[in-house]
N, C-alpha and C positions, 0 to 999 in steps of 0.2 A: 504494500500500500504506500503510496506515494502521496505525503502531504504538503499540499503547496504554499508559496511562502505569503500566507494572508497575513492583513494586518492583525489578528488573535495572535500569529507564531511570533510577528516583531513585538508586539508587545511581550509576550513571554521573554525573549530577549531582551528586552532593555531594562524588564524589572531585573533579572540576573543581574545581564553589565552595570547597571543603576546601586545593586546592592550587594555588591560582590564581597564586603567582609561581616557581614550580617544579615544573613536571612531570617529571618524570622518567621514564626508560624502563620501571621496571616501574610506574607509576600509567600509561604506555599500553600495557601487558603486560593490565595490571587491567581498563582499558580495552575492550580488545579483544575480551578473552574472556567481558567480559559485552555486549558487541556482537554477535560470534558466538551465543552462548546467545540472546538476543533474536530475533536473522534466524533462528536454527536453527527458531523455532517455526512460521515461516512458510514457509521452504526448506529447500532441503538445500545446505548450504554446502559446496563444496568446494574443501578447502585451509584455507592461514589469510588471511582476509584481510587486507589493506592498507589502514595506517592513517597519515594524514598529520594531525599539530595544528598552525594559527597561531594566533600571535597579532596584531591589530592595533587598535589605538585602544580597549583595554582589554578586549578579546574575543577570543574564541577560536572560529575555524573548524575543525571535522574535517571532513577529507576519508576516505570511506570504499570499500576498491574489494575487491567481492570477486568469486567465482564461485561459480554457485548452479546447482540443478537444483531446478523447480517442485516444490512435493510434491504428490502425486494423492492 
């Protein structure tokens, strides 16, 4: 699945680069929900899903876990 660069994804972006030595839980509240909005366009998400951020050697891994139902 290939997600194109909308303005949901640059915003995800810039809260990152915007807050890159403190995240906090609602910037992955903020996160989230525009992660869900984005997969929503392509599934049907169900639930909320699971969001995990590292950090390591100046980057940041998200890990994303959700449950989805195809859309027809």
């Amino acid at each position: 699945m290939k997600i194109r660069k909308s303005n949901d994804v640059k915003r995800i972006k810039n809260i990152i680069d915007g807050d890159r030595f403190a995240l906090g839980a609602s910037s992955l509240d903020m996160i989230t929900l525009d992660i869900t909005d984005v997969l929503n366009q392509y599934l049907t998400i169900i639930g909320k899903p699971e969001i995990s951020l590292d950090r390591k050697d100046g980057k940041f891994f998200i890990s994303i876990t959700a449950a989805f139902d195809v859309r027809r």
